[in-house]
C-alpha positions in Angstrom: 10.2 27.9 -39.1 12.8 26.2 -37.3 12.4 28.4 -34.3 8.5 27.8 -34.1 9.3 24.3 -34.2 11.8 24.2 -31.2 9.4 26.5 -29.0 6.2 23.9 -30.0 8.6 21.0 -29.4 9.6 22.7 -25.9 5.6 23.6 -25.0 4.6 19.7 -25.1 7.5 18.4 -23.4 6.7 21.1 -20.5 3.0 19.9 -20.4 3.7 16.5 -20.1 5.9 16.5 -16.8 3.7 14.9 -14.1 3.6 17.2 -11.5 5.6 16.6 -8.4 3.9 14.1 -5.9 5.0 13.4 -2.3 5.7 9.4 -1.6 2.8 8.1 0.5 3.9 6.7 3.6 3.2 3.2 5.0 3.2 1.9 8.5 1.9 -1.8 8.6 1.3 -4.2 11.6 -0.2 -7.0 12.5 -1.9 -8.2 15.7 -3.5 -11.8 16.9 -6.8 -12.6 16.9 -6.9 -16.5 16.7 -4.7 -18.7 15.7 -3.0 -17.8 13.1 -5.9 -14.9 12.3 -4.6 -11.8 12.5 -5.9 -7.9 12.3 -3.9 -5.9 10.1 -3.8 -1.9 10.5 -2.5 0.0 8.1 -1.0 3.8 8.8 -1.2 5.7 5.5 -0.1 9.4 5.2 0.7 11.8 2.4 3.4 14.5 3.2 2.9 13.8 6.8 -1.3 14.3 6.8 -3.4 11.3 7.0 -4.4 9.8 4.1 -8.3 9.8 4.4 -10.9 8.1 1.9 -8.7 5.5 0.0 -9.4 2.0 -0.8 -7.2 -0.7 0.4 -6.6 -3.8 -0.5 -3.8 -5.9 1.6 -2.5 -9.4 0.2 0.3 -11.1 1.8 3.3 -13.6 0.7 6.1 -15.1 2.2 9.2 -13.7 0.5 11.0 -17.7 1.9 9.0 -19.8 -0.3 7.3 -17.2 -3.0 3.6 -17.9 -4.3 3.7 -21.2 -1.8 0.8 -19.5 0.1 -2.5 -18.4 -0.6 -3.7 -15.8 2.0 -7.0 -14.4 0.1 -7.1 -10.9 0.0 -8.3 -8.4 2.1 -10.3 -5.0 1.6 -9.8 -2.3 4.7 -12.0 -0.7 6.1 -11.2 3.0 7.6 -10.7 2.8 11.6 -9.3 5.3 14.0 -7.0 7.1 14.0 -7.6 8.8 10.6 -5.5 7.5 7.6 -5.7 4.3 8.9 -6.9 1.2 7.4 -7.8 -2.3 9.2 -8.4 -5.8 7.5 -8.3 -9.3 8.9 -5.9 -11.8 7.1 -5.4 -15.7 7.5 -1.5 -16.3 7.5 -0.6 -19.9 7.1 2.3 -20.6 9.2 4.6 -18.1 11.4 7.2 -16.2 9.7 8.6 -12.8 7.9 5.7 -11.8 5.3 5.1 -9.5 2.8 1.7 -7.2 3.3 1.4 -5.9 -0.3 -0.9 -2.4 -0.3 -2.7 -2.0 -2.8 -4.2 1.8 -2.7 -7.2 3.2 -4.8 -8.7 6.6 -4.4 -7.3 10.0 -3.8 -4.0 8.9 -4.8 -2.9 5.1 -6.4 0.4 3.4 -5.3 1.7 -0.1 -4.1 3.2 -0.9 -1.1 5.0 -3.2 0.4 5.4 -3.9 4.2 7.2 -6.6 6.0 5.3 -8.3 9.4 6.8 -11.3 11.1 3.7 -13.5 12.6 4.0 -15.6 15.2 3.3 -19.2 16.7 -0.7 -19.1 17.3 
């Protein structure tokens, strides 16, 4: 009985590994538009492919002075080349931020990215 019990208790532990994922990859930047309004692109990949039909959601904070800001948050939409993601955020001031990546879809993770804006 003992036996049967070790094998059972070695079956369920096998099943519930997660399988083995690759770590998405991030590359973030940020580019003027107006002011302080800047377009944000976001460069996602999986194991080196493009990460195509996710949803993204960008938010930003200034890791200086934590939860100061309020930058609203930003869906992407899909742009060229594939795997990457584009949204249009209103920074405060310049600075080091934090783009936090928020991804839905084929796979789910969260990201972080750091940007340095500049004087509008």
């Amino acid at each position: 009985m003992r036996a049967v019990a070790g094998i059972l208790v070695l079956a369920v532990a096998a099943g519930c590994q997660s399988p083995s994922r690759t770590q998405l990859n991030a590359e973030a930047r940020c580019e003027p538009k107006l002011g302080l309004r800047h377009q944000c692109r976001v460069q996602l990949s999986d194991d080196a492919r493009p990460l195509l039909g996710a949803t993204v959601l960008l938010t930003a904070d200034m890791p200086s002075m934590p939860l100061a800001h309020h930058v609203p948050p930003a869906t992407c939409v899909a742009g060229e080349p594939p795997g990457s993601y584009m949204a249009t955020l209103d920074f405060e001031m310049p600075g080091r931020w934090v783009l936090g990546i928020r991804i839905t879809g084929p796979r789910t993770d969260y990201l972080t990215r750091e940007v340095e804006i500049g004087r509008p």
